[in-house]
PDB file as gemmi writes it, atoms N, CA and C in Angstrom:
CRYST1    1.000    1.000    1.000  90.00  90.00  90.00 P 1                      
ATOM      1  N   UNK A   1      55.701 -20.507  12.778  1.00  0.00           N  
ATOM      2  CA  UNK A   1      56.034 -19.960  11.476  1.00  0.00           C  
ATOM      3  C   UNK A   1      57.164 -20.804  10.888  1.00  0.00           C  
ATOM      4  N   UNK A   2      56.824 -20.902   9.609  1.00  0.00           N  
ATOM      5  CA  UNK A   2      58.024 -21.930   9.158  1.00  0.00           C  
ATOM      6  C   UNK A   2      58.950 -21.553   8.673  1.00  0.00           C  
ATOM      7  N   UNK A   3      60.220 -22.340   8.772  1.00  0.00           N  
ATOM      8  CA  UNK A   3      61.463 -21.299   8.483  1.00  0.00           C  
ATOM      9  C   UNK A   3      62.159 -22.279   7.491  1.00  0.00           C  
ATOM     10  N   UNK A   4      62.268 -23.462   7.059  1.00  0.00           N  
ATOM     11  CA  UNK A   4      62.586 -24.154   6.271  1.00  0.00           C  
ATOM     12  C   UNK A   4      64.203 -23.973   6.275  1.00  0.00           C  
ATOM     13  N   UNK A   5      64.725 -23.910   7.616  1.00  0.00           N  
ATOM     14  CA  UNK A   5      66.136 -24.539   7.965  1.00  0.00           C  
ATOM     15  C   UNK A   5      67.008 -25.213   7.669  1.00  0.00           C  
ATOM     16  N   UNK A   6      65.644 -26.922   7.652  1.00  0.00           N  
ATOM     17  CA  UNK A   6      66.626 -27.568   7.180  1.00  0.00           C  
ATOM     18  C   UNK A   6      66.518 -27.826   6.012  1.00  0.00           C  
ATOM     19  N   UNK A   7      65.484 -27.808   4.822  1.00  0.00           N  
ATOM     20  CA  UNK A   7      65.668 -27.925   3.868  1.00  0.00           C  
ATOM     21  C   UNK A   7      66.368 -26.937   3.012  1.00  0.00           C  
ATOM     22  N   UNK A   8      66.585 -25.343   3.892  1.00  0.00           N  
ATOM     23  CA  UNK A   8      67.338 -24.503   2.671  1.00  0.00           C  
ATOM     24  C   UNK A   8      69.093 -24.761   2.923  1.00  0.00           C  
ATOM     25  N   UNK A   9      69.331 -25.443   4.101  1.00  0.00           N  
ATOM     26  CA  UNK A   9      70.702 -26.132   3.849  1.00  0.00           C  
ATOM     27  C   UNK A   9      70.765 -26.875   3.557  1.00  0.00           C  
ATOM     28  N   UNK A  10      69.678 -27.966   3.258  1.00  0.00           N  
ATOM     29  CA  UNK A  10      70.303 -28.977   1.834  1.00  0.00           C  
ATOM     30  C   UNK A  10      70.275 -28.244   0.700  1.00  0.00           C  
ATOM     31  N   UNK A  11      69.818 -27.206   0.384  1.00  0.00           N  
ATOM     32  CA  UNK A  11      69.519 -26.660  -1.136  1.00  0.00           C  
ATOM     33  C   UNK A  11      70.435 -25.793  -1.244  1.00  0.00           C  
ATOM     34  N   UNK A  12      71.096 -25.665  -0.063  1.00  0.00           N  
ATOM     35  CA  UNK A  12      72.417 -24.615  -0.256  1.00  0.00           C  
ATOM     36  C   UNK A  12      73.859 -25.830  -0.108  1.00  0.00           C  
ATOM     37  N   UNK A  13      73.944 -26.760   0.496  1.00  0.00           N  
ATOM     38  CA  UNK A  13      75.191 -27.860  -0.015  1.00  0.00           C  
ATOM     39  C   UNK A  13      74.563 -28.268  -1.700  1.00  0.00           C  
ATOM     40  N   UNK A  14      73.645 -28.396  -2.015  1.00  0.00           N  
ATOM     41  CA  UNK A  14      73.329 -28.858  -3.636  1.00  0.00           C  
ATOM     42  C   UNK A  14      73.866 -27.768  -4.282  1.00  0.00           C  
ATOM     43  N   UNK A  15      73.794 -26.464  -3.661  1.00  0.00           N  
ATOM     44  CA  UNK A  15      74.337 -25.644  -4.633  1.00  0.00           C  
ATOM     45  C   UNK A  15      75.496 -25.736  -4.895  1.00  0.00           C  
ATOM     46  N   UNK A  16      76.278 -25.741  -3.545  1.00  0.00           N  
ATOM     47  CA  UNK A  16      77.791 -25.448  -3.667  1.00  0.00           C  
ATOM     48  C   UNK A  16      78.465 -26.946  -4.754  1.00  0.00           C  
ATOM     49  N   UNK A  17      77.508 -27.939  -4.129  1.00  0.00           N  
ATOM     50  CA  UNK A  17      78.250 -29.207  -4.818  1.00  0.00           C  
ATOM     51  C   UNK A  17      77.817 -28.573  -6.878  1.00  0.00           C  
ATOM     52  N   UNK A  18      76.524 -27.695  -7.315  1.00  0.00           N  
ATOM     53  CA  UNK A  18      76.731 -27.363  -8.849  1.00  0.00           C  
ATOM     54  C   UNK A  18      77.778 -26.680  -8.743  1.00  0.00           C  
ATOM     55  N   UNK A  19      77.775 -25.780  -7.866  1.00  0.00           N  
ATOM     56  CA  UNK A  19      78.866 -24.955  -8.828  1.00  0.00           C  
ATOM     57  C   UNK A  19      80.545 -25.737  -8.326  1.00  0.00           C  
ATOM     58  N   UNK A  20      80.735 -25.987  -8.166  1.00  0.00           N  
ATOM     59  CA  UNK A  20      81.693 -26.886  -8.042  1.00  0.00           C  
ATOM     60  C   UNK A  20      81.674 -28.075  -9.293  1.00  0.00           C  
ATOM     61  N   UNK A  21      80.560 -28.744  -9.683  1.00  0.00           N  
ATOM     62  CA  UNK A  21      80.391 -28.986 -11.190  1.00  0.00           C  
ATOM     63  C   UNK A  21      80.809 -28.293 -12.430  1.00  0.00           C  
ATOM     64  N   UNK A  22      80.360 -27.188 -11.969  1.00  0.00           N  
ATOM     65  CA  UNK A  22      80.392 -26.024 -13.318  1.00  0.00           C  
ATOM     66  C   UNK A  22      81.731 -25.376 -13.044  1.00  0.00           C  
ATOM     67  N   UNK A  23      82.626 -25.404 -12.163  1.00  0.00           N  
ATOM     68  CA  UNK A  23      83.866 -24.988 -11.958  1.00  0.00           C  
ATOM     69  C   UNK A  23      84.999 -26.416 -12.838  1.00  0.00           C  
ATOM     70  N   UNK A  24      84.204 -27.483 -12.286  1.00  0.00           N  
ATOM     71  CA  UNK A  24      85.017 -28.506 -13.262  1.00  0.00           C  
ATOM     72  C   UNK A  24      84.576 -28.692 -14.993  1.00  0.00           C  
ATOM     73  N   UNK A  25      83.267 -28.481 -15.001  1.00  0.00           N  
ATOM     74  CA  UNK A  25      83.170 -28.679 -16.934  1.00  0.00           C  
ATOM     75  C   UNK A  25      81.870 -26.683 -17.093  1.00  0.00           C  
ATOM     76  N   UNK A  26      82.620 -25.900 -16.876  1.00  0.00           N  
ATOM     77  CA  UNK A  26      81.959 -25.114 -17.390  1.00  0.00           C  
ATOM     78  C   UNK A  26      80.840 -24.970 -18.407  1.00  0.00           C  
ATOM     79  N   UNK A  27      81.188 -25.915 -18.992  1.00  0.00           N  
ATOM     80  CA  UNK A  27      80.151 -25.927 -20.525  1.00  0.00           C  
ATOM     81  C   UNK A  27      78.964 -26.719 -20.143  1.00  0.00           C  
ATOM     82  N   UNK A  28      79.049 -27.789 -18.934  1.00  0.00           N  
ATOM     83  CA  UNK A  28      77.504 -28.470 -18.402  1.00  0.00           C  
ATOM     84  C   UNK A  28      76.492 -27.645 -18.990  1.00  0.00           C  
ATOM     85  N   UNK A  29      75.826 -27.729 -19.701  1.00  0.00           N  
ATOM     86  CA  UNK A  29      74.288 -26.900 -19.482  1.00  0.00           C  
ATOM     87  C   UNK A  29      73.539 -27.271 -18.289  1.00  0.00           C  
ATOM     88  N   UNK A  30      73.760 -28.860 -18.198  1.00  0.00           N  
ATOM     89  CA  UNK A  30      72.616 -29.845 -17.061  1.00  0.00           C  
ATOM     90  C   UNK A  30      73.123 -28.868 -15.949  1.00  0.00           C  
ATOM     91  N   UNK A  31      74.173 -28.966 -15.414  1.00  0.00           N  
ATOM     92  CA  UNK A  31      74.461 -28.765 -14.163  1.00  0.00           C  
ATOM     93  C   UNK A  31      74.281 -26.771 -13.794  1.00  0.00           C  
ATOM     94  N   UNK A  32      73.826 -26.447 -15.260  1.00  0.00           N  
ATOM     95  CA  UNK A  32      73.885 -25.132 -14.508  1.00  0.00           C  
ATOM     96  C   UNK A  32      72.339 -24.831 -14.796  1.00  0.00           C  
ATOM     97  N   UNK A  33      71.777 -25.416 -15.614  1.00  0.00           N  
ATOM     98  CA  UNK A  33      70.341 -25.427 -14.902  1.00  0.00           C  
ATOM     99  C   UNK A  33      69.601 -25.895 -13.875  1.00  0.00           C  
ATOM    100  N   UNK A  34      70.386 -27.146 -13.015  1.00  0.00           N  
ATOM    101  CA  UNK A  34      69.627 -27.377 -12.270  1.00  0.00           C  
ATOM    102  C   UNK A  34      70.489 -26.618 -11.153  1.00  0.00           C  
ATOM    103  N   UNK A  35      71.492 -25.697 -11.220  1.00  0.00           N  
ATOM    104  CA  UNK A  35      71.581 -24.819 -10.368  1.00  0.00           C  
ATOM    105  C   UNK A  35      70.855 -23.499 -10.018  1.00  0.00           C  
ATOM    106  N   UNK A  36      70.266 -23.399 -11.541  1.00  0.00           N  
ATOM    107  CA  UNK A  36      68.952 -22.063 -11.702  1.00  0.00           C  
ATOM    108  C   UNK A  36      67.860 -22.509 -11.050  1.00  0.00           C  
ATOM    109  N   UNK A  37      67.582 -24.071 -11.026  1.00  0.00           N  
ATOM    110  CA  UNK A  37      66.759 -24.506 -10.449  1.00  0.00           C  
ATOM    111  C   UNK A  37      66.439 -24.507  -9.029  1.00  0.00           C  
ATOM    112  N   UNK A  38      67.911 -24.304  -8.527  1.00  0.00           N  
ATOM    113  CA  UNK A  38      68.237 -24.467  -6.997  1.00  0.00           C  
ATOM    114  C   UNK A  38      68.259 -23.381  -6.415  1.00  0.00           C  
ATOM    115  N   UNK A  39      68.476 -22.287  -6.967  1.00  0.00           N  
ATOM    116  CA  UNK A  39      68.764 -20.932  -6.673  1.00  0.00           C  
ATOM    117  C   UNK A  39      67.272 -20.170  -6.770  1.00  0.00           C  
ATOM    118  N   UNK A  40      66.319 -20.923  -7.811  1.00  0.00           N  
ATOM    119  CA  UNK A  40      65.131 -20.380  -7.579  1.00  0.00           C  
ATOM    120  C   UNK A  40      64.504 -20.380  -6.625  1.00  0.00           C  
ATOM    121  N   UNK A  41      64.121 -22.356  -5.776  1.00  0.00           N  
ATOM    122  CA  UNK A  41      64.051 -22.835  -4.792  1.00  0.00           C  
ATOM    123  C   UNK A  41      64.294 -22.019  -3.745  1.00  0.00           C  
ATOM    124  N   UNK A  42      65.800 -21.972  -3.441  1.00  0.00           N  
ATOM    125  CA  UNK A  42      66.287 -21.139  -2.185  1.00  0.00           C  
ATOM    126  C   UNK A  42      65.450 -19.540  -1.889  1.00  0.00           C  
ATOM    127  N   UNK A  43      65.119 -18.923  -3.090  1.00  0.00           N  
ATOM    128  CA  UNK A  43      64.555 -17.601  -2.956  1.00  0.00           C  
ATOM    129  C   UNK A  43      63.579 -18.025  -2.893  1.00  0.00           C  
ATOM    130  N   UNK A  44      62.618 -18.645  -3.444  1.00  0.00           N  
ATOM    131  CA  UNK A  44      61.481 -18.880  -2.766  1.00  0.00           C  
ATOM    132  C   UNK A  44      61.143 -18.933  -1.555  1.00  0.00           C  
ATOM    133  N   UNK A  45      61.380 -20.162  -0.893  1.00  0.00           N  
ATOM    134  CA  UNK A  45      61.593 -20.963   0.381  1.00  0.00           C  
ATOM    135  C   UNK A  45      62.156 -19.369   1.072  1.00  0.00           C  
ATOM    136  N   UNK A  46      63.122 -18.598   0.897  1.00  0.00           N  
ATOM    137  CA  UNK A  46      63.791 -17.767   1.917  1.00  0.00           C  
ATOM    138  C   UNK A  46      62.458 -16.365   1.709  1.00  0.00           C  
ATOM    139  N   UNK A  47      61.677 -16.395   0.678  1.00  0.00           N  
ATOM    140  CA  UNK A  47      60.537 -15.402   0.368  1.00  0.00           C  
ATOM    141  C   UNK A  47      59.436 -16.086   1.519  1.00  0.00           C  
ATOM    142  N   UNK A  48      59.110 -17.180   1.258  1.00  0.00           N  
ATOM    143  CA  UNK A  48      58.159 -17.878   2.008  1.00  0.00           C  
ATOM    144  C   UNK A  48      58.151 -17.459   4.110  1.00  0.00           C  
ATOM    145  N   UNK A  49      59.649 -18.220   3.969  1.00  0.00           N  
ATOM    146  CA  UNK A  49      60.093 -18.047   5.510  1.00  0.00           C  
ATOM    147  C   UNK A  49      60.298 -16.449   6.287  1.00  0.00           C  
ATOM    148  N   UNK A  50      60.241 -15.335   5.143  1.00  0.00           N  
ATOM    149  CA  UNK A  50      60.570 -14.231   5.472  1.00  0.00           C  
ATOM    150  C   UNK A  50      59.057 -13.669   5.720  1.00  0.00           C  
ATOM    151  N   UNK A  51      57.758 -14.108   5.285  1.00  0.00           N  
ATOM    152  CA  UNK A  51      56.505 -13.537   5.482  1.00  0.00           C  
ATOM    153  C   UNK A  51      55.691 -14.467   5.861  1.00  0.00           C  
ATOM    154  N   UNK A  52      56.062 -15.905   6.388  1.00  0.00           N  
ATOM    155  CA  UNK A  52      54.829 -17.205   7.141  1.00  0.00           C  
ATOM    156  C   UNK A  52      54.413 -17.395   6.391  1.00  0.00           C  
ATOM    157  N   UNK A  53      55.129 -17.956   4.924  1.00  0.00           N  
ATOM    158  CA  UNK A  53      54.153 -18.058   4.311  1.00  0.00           C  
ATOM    159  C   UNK A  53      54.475 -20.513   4.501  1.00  0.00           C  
ATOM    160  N   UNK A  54      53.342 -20.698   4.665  1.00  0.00           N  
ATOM    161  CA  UNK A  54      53.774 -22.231   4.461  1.00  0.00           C  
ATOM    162  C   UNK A  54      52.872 -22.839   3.300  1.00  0.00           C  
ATOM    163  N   UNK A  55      53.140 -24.792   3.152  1.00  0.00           N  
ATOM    164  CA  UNK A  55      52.521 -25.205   2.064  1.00  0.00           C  
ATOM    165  C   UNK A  55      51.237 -25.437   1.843  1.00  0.00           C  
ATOM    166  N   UNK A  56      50.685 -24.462   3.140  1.00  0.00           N  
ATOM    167  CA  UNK A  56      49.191 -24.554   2.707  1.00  0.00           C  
ATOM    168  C   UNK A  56      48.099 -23.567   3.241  1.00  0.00           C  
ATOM    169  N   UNK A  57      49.059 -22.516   3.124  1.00  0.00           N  
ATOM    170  CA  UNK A  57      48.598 -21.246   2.851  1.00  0.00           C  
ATOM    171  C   UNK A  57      47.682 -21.167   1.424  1.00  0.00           C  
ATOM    172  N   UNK A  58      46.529 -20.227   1.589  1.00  0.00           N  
ATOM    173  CA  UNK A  58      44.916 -20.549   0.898  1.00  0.00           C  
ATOM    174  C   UNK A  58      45.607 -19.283   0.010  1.00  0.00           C  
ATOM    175  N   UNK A  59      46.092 -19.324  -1.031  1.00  0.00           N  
ATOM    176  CA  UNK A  59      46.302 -18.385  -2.357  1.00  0.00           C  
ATOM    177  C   UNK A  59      44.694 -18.028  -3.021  1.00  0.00           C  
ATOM    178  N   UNK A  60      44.419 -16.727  -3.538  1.00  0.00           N  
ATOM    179  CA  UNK A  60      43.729 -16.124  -4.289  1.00  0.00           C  
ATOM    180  C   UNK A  60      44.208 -15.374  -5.319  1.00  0.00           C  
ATOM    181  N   UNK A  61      43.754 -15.403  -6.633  1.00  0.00           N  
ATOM    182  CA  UNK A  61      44.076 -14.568  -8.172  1.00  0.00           C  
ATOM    183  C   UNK A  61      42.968 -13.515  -8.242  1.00  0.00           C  
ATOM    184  N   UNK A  62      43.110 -12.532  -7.847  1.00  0.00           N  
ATOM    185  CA  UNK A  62      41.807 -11.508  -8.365  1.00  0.00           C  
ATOM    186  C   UNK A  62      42.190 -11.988  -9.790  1.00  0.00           C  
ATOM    187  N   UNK A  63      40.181 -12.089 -10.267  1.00  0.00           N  
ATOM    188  CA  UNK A  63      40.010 -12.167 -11.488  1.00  0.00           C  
ATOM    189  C   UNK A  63      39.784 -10.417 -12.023  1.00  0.00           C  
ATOM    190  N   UNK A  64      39.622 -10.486 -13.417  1.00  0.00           N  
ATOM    191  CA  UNK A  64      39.948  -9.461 -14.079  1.00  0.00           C  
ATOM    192  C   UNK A  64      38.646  -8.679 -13.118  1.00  0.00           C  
ATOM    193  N   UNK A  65      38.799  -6.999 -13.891  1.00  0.00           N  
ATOM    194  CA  UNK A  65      37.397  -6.818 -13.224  1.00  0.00           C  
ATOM    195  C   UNK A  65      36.172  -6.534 -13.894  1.00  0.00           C  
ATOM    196  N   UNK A  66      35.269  -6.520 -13.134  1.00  0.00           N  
ATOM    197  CA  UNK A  66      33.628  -6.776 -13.903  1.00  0.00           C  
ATOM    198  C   UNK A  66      33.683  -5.515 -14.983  1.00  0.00           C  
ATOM    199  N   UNK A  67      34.226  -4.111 -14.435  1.00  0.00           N  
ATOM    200  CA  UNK A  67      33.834  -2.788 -15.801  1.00  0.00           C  
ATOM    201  C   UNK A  67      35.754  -3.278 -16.303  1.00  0.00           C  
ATOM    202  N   UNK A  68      35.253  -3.197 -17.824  1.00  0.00           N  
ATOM    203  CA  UNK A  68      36.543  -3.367 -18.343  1.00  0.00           C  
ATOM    204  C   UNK A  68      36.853  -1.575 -19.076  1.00  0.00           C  
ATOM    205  N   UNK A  69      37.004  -0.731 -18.001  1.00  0.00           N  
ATOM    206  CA  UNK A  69      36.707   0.637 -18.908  1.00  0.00           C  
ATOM    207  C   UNK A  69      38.603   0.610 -18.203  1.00  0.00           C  
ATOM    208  N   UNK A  70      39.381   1.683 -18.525  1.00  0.00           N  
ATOM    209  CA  UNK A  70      41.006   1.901 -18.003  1.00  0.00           C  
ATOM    210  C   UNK A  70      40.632   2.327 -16.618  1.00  0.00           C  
ATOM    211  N   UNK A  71      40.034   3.388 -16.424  1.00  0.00           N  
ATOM    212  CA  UNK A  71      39.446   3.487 -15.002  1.00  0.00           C  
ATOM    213  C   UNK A  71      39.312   2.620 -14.042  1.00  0.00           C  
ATOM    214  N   UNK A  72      38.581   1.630 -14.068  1.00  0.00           N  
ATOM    215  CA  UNK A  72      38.444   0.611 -13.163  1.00  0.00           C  
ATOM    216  C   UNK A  72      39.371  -0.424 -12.899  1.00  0.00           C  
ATOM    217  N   UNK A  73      39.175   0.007 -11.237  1.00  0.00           N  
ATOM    218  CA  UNK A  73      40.570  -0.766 -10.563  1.00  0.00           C  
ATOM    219  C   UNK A  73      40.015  -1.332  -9.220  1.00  0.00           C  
ATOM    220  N   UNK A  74      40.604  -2.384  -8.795  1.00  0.00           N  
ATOM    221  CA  UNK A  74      40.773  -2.502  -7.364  1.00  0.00           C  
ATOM    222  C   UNK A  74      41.464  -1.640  -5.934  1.00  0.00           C  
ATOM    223  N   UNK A  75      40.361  -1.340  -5.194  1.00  0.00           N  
ATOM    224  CA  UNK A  75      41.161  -0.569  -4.090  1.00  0.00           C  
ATOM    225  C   UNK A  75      40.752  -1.553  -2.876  1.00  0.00           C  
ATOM    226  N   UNK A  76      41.677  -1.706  -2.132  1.00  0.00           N  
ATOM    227  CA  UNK A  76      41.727  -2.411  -0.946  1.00  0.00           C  
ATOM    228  C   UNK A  76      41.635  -1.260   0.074  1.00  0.00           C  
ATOM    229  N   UNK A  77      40.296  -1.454   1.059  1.00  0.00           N  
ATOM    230  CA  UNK A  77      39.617  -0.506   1.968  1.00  0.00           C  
ATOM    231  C   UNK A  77      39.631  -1.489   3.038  1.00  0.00           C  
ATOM    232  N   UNK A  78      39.986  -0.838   4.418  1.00  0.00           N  
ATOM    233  CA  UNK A  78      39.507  -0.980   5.312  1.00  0.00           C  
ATOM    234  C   UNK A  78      37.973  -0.765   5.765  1.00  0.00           C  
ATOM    235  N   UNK A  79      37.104  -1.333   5.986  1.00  0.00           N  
ATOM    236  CA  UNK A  79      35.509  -1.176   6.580  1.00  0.00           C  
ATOM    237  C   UNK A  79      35.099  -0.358   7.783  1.00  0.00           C  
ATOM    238  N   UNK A  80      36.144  -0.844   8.922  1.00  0.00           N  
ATOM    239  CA  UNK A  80      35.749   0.208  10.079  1.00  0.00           C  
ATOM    240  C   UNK A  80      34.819  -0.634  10.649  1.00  0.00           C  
ATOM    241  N   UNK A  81      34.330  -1.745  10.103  1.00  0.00           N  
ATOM    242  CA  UNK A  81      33.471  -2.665  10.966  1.00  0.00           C  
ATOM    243  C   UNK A  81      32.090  -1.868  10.844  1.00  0.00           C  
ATOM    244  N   UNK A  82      31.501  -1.155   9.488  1.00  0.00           N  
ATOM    245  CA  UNK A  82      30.869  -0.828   9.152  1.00  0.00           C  
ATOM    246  C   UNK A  82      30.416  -0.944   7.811  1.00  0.00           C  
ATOM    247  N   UNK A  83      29.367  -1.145   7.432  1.00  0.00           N  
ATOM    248  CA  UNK A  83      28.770  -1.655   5.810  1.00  0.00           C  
ATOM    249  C   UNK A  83      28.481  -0.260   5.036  1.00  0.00           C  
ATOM    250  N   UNK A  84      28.850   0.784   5.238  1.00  0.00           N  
ATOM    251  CA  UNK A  84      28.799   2.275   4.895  1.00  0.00           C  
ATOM    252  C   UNK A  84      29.720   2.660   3.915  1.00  0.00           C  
ATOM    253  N   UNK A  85      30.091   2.326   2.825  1.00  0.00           N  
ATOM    254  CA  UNK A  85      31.441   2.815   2.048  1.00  0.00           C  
ATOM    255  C   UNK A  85      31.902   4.436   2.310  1.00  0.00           C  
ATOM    256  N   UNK A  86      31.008   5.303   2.714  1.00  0.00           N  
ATOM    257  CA  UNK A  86      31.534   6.386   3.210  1.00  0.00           C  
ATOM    258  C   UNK A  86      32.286   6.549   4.092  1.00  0.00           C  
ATOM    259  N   UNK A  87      32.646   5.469   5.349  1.00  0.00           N  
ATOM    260  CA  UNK A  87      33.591   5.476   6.300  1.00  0.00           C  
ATOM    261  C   UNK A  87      34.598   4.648   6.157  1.00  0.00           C  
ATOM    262  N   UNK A  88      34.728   4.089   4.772  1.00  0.00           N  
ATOM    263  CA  UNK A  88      35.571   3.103   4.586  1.00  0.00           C  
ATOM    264  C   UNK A  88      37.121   4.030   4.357  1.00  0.00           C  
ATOM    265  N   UNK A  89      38.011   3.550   4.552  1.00  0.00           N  
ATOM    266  CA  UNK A  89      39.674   4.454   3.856  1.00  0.00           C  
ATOM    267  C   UNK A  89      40.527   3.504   3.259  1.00  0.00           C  
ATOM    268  N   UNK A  90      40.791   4.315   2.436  1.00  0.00           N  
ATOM    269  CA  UNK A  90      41.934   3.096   1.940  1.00  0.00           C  
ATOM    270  C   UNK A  90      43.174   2.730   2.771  1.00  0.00           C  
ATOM    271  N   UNK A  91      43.451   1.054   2.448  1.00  0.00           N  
ATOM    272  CA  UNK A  91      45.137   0.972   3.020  1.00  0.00           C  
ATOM    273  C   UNK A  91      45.775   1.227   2.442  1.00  0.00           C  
ATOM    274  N   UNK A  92      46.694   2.209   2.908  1.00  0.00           N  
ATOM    275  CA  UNK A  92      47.877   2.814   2.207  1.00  0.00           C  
ATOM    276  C   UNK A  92      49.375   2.027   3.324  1.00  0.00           C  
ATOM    277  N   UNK A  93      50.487   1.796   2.190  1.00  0.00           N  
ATOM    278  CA  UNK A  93      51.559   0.969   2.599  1.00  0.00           C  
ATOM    279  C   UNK A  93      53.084   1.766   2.065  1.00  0.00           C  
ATOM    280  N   UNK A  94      53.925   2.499   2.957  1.00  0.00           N  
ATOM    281  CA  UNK A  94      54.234   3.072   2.258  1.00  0.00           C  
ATOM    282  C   UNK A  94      54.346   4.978   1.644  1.00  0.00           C  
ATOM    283  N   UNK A  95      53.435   5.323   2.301  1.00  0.00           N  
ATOM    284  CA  UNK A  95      52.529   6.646   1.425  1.00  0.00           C  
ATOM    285  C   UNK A  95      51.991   5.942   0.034  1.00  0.00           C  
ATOM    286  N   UNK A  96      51.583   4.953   0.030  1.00  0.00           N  
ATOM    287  CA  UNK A  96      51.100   4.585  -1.357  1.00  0.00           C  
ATOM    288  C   UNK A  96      49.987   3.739  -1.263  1.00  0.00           C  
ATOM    289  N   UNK A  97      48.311   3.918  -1.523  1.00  0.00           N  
ATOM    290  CA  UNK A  97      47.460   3.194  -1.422  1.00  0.00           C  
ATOM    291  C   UNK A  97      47.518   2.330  -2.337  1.00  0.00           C  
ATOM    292  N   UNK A  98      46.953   0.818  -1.502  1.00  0.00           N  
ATOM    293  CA  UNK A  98      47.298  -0.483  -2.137  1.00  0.00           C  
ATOM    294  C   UNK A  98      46.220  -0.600  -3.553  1.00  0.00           C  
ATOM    295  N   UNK A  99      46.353  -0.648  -5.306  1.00  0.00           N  
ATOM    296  CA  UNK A  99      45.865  -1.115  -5.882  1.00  0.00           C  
ATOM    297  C   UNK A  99      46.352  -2.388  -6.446  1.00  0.00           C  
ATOM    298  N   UNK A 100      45.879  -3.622  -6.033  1.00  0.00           N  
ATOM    299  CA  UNK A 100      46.035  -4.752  -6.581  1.00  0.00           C  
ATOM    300  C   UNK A 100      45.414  -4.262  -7.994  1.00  0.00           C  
ATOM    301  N   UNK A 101      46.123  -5.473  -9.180  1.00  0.00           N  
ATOM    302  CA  UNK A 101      45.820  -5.482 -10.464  1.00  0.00           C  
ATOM    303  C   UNK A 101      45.394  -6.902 -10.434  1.00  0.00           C  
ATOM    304  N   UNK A 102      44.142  -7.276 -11.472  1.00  0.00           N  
ATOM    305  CA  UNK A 102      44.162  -8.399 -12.090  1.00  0.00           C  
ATOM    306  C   UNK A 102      45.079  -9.407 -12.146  1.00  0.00           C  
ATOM    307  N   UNK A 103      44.649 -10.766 -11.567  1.00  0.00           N  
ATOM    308  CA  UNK A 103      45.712 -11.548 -11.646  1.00  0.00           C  
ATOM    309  C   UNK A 103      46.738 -11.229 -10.291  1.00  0.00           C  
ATOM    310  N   UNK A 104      46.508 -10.289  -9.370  1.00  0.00           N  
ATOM    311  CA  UNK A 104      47.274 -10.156  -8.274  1.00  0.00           C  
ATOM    312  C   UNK A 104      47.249 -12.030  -7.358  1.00  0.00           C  
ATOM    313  N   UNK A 105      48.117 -11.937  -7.017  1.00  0.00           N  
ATOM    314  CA  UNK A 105      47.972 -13.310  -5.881  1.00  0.00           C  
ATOM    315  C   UNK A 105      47.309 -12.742  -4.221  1.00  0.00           C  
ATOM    316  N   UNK A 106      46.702 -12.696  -3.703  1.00  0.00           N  
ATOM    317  CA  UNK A 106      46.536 -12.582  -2.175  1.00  0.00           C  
ATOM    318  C   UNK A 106      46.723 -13.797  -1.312  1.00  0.00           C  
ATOM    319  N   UNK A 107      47.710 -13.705  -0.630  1.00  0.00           N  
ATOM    320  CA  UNK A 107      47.975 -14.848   0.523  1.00  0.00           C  
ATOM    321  C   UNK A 107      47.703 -14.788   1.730  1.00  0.00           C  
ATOM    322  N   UNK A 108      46.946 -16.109   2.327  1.00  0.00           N  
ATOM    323  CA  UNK A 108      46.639 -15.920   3.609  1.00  0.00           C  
ATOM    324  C   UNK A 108      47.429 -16.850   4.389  1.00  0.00           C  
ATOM    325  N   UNK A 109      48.368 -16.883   4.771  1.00  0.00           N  
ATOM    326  CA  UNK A 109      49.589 -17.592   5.432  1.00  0.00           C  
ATOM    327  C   UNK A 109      48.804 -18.649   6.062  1.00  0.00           C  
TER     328      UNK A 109                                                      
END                                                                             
């Protein structure tokens, strides 16, 4: 599982060296965007490393869905290792069964 160690301590000395920029000319715009930039990075990378996620993990977008009525939604069911939708249940996470929306991402680490 990847933990991106060493690259989130270079992205954490880049930080300290912006804001240490922005402590000397406050008014930088450059230097404090590419600290937004850096700070995005780091949460990522620390989002990534916190669930396996690596750079080539197979991403999916549910597309919209086929009935466009308000009703219709995605429910994520367990099968039971059966083709029967009557024995299927939903996963619930939480006390809360999972409805992905349109445009959800699904990751497979």
């Amino acid at each position: 599982m990847p933990d991106f160690a060493f690259t989130l301590q270079q992205l954490s000395d880049l930080q300290d060296s912006l804001v240490a920029q922005l402590r000397e000319s406050p008014d930088s715009s450059v230097a404090l965007n590419r600290k937004r930039d850096v700070d995005a990075a780091i949460a990522a990378l620390q989002l990534c490393a916190a669930h396996g996620i690596h750079g080539n993990a197979t991403v999916t977008k549910l597309p919209m869905t086929q009935t466009s009525t308000p009703s219709s939604e995605y429910r994520l069911v367990e099968d039971h290792e059966t083709d029967d939708p009557q024995t299927w249940t939903e996963v619930v996470v939480n006390d809360e069964p999972i409805r992905p929306t349109p445009w959800t991402l699904l990751v497979d680490p």
